[in-house]
N, C-alpha and C positions, 0 to 999 in steps of 0.2 A: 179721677185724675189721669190713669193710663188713655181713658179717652180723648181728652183733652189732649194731650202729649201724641196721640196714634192721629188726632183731626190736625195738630198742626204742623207735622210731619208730613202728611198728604198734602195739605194746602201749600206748605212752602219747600215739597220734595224738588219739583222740576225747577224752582229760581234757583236751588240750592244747585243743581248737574247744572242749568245753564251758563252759571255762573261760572261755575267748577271749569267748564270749558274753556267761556269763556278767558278765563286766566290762562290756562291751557295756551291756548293759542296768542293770546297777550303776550305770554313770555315766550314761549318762540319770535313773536315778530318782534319784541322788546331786543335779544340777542342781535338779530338781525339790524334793528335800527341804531341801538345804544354801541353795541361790537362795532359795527360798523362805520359810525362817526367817529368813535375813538381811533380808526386804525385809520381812517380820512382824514382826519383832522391830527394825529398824530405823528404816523407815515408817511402819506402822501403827502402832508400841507396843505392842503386846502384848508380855507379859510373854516369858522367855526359854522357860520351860521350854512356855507356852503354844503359843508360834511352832514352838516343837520338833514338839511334838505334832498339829498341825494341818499343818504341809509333810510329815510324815512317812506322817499318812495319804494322804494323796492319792499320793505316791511310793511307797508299797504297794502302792496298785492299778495305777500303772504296773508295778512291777517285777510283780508275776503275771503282769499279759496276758503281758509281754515274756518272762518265765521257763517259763510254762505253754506258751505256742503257738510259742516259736524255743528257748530254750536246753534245756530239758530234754522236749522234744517226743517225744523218741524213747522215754522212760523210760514205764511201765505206771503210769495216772493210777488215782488210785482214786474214787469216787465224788465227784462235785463239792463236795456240800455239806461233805463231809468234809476234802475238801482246801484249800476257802476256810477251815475253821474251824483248820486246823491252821496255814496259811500264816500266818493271821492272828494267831493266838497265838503263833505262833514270831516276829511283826514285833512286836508286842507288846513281846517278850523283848528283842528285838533297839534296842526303843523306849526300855527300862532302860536298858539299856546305854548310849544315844547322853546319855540322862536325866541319868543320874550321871553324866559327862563333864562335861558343862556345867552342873550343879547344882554341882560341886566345883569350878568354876573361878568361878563368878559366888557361890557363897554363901560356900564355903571359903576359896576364895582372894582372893574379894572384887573379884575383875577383870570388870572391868563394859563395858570398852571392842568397840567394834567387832570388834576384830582379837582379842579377847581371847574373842569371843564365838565368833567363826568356824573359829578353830583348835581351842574344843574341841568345836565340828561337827565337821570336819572327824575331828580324835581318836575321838569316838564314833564316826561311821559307821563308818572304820574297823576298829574293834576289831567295831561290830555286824555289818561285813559275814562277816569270817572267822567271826561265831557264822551269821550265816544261811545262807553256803555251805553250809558244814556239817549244817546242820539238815535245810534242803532236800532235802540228797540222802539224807539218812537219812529224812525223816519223810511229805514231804510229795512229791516227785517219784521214787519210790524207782526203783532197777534192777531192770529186768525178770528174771523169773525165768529162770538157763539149765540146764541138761539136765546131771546131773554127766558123762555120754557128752560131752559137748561137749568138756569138760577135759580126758579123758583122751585123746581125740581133739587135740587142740591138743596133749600133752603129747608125744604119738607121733608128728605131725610134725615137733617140736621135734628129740627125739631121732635122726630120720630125717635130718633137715637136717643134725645136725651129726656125722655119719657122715661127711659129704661135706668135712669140713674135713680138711684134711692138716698135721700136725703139724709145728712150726719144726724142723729139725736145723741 
C-alpha cells in the first residue's frame, strides 16, 4: 500500500506544484483583473463590459511573465512571438467568456448592482480560468518532448518494483 501511495505521489507530484503555481499567479492576475474592473467600472464609470476589457489586459500581461518564467518554465517554449500571439488569443477567448458572464447578468438579467457586477466577475473568471489552464498547456507552454525508451523504461521499473510486493494470505 505505502508503495502504491509513494508511485502516485511521484507520478502526480509536478501537476500538483504546476498547479499550485499555477493558481499562484491566477490569483495575482485575478486581483489585478476582478480589483480592477470593480474600481473601473465603479469609479471611474466606465461601462461594465469596458472595465472588463481594460483590467483584463493588463492581468494578461501579468499572468504570462508569472506563467512563462515560474509556473510552466520547465515546459519547451516555442518562439516568442509565437507564443505571445497564441497566449494572447487564447486570453482573448478566455476574455469571451468572462464577457458573456457579465453581459448576461447586467443586460439579461438586468442586474446592474455592485455585487451583482462582481459575482459575474468573479463567475467568468472562473469558468475563463479552467478554459486557460487548459489551453496553455496544450498550445502555448506545451510538454517537452520524452524519448518512447523513457516509458518503457519507467514501465520495467514499475514492474520490477512490484515483484518485491508479497501477496496478502
Amino acid at each position: 500500500m505505502g508503495s502504491l501511495i509513494t508511485g502516485m505521489y511521484r507520478r502526480f507530484a509536478g501537476l500538483i506544484a504546476e498547479m499550485a503555481k499555477f493558481g499562484v499567479v491566477g490569483a495575482i492576475a485575478a486581483v489585478v483583473d476582478i480589483g480592477g474592473a470593480a474600481y473601473l467600472h465603479g469609479a471611474d464609470g466606465f461601462g461594465p463590459l469596458t472595465a472588463k476589457a481594460i483590467s483584463i489586459a493588463a492581468a494578461t500581461v501579468v499572468s504570462y511573465v508569472g506563467n512563462r518564467f515560474w509556473t510552466f518554465r520547465h515546459r519547451a517554449n516555442h518562439a516568442l512571438l509565437r507564443e505571445w500571439i497564441v497566449f494572447f488569443a487564447l486570453n482573448a477567448i478566455g476574455l469571451v467568456i468572462a464577457e458573456a458572464a457579465i453581459g448576461f447578468t447586467y443586460y439579461v438579467l438586468g442586474l446592474h448592482g455592485t455585487i451583482a457586477y462582481n459575482l459575474a466577475q468573479v463567475a467568468g473568471t472562473g469558468l475563463g480560468t479552467v478554459f486557460r489552464y487548459w489551453s496553455y498547456k496544450k498550445w502555448v507552454f506545451v510538454a517537452p518532448q520524452t524519448a518512447p525508451q523513457d516509458d518503457a523504461g519507467l514501465a520495467s521499473r514499475e514492474l520490477a518494483g512490484a515483484g518485491n510486493v508479497k501477496p496478502d494470505r
